[in-house]
N, C-alpha and C positions, 0 to 999 in steps of 0.2 A: 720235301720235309727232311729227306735224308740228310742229301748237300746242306742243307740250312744247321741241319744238328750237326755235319760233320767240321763246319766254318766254326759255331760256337766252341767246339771240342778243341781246334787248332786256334784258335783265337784266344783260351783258355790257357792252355798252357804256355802260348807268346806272354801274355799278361804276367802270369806265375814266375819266367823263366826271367822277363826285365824284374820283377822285385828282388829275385832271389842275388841279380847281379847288381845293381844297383844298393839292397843293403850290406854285402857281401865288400863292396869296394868302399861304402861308407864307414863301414869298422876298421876296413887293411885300414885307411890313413888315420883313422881316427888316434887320440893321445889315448898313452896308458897302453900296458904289456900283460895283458893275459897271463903271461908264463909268471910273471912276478908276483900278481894280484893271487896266482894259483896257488905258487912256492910260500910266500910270505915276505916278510921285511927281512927276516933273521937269515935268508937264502943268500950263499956266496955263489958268483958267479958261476959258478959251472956248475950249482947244483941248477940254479934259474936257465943255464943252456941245455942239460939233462931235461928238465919238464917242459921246454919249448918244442925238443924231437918230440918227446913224447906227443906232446898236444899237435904238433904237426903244426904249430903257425911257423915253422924255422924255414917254412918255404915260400917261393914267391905266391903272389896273389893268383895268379892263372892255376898253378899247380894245387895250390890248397881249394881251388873251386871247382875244379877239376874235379879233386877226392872228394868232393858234397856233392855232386851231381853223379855218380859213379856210385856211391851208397846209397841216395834216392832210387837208383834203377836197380841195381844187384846188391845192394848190401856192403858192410864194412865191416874191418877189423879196427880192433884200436889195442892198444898198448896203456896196460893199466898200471905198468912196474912192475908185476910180479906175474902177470901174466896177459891173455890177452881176452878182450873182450869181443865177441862175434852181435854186431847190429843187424837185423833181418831190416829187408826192404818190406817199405819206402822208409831207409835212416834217415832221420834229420840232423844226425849225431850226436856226440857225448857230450853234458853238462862239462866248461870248464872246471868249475866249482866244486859238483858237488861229486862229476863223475858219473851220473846215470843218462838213461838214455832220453833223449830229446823226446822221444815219441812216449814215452811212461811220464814225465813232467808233461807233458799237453793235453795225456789219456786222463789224467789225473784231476788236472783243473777244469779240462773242458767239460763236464755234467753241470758245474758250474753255473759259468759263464752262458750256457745253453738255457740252463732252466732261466734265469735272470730273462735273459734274450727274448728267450720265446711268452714265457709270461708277460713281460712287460710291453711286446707287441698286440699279444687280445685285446690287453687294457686299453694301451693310447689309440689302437684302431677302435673300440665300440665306446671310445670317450669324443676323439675327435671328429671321427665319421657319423657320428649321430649327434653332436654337437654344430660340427659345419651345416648338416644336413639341416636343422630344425633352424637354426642360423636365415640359410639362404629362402625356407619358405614363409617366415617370418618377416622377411624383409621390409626395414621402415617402420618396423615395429618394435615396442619397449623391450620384448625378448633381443632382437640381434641386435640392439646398441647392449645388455648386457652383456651378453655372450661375447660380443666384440673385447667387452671390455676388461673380460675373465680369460680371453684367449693370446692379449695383447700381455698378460700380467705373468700368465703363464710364462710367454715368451721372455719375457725381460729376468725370471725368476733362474737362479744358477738352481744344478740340482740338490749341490751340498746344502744349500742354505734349505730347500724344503725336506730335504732329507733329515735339518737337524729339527726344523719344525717339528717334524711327522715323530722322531723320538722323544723329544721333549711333551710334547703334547702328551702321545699314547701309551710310551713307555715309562715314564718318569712322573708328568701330574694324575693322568688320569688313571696309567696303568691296567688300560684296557686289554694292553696286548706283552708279552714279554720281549725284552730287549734280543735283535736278532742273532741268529746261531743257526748255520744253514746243516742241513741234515741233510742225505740222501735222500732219495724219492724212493728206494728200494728197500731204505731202512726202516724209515717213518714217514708216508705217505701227510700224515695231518702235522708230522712236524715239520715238514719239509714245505709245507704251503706257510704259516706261520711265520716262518723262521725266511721267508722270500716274499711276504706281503707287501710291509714297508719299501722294499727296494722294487721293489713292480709298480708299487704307487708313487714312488717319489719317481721316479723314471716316465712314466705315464703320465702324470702332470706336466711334463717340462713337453713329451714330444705331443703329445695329443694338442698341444696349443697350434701348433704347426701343420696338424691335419684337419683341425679345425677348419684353420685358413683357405687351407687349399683347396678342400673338400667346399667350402664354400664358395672360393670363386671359380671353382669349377662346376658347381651345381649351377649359381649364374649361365654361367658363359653357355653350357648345355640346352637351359629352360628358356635361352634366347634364341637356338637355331631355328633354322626352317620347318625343320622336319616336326618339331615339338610343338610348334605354331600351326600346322596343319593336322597334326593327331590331336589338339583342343577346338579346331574347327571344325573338322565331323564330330563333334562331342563326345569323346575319350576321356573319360572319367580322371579327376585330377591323380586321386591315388596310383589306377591304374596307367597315368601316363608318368610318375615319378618313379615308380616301383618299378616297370617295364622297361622304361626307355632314357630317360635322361638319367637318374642315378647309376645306370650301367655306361655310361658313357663319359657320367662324369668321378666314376672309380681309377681310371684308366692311369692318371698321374698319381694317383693314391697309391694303386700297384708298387708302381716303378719307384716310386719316394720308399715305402714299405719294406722292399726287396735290399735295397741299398742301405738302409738303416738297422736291419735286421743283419745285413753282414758286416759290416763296420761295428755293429756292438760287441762283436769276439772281442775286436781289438783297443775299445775306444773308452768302456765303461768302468775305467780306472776309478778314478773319484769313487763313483757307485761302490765298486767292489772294498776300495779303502773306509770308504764311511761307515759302512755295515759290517766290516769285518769278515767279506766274500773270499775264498780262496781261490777265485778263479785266475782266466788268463790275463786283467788288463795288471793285475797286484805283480803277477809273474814277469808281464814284461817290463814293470818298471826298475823291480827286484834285476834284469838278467841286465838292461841298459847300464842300470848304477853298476855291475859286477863285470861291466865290458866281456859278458856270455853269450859271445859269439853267436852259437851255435845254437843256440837258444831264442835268442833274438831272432835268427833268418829262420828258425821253424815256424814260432810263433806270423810273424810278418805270411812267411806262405800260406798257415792255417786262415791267416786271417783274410787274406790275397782268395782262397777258394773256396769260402763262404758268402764270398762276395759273388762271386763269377756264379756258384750254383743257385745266390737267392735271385740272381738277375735272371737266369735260364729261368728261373720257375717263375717268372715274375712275368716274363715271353709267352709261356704256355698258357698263365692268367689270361694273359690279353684275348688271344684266340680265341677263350671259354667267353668273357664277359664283352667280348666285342667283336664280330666275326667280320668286321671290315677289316682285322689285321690280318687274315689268314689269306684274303683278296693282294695282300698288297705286293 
């Protein structure tokens, strides 16, 4: 177990350390000058070569990645113009823009972005896993040609477009519910569920169709093997042989889809966050792309790089609990 966690840990940081170069080399060539975008239109040259030292892109690409990996481990200094600013590790560095520190814009949005994440996975897990589920034992029956046919609609459905559904509907004719405004969870516990329903449900629509799927043809594929075919010929009760044995077995890809989708939504739930007026990280990273914000961009890309790597670790540990053939293997 050691060596197996000690490979994930080195395997984690390999993963981490290609993003951080690979976006890193995609901005050096990229068009458009930082220093100019920082300075303004009305900057003469030399005041635009003045904010380039400053900003530190007046150097090569090797060097300037250099100084980001070097404040990742020990921290950094930066050069504000009138003085200097001290970054504590792990820096991701200074906003071009706005001037603040990379790790305070991610502290910031990420409550965000997490609460969306994390709510929006209970839903489309106890939407689509007990949807596949009742799906696959159905089967050939009037329930899973509907379900089929609500799962296939899901699928086809963009989120924006349920999302404008779910306001117009709730907020607007029927005015069941008020128009969203995310709150703290630490400020306003009931405004804060509220003000993140609509966006957990329009979210949870689009992915629970996909877990539908899976979770059923993986209950199939399951309720077909040997093993499940011989614990219904000693007479092992149907509950007891769905609940015990083939639903834990046919979780297994459910995990692993779960884990991956759950870290990829740091980075991915743009739309979501713009449609409801979310202040989290996918608005952030489109804001720092359009502002060619460096430095901003390659934190974001890492945060989002190792919530990935952690929801897959935890998703390894799953396995082992819900299926102790993997801990054999």
């Amino acid at each position: 177990m050691t060596r197996y966690l000690f490979r994930r840990v080195i395997g984690a940081l390999v993963v981490l350390l290609v993003l951080s170069i690979v976006i890193y080399a995609a901005f050096y060539v990229a068009p458009g000058d930082p220093a100019q975008l920082t300075c303004g239109a009305r900057c003469s040259p030399a005041q635009v070569e003045q904010v380039r030292q400053r900003l530190g892109v007046d150097a090569p690409f090797y060097l300037q990645y250099a100084r980001f990996l070097g404040g990742v481990v020990a921290g950094r200094d930066f050069s504000t113009g009138t003085g200097v600013l001290h970054c504590h590790a792990p820096c991701l560095g200074v906003s071009y823009r706005t001037s603040e520190q990379v790790t305070s814009l991610i502290g910031e949005r990420l409550p965000v972005t997490a609460s969306l994440a994390l709510g929006a996975m209970v839903l489309w897990l106890l939407l689509g896993v007990g949807t596949g589920l009742m799906s696959a034992l159905r089967r050939g029956r009037f329930t899973e040609r509907a379900l089929t046919a609500l799962t296939l609609a899901g699928n086809a459905m963009p989120v924006f477009v349920i999302g404008l559904l779910l306001l117009v509907l709730f907020c607007s004719t029927l005015q069941w519910l008020p128009f969203p405004d995310y709150v703290s969870l630490t400020s306003d516990p009931q405004q804060w569920f509220w003000g993140l329903l609509l966006p957990w449900v329009s979210l949870a629509l689009i992915e629970s169709a996909k877990y539908a799927r899976l979770t059923r043809s993986s209950m199939l594929e399951t309720l077909a093997e040997d093993h499940i075919r011989t614990f219904r010929a000693y007479g092992v009760s149907e509950r007891h042989l769905v609940t015990r044995h083939a639903l834990r077995g046919a979780l297994t890809p459910v995990i692993a889809l779960s884990a991956l989708d759950l870290g990829t939504m740091f980075g991915s739930a743009v739309l979501t966050e713009s449609l409801f007026g979310l202040p989290g990280l996918g608005r952030l990273l489109v804001d720092s792309v359009a502002q060619i914000d460096l430095p901003v961009v390659v934190g974001l890309v890492l945060v989002t790089g190792f919530c990935v790597v952690v929801a897959n670790a935890g998703a390894d540990l799953l396995y082992a609990v819900i299926d102790r053939r993997v801990v054999l293997q």
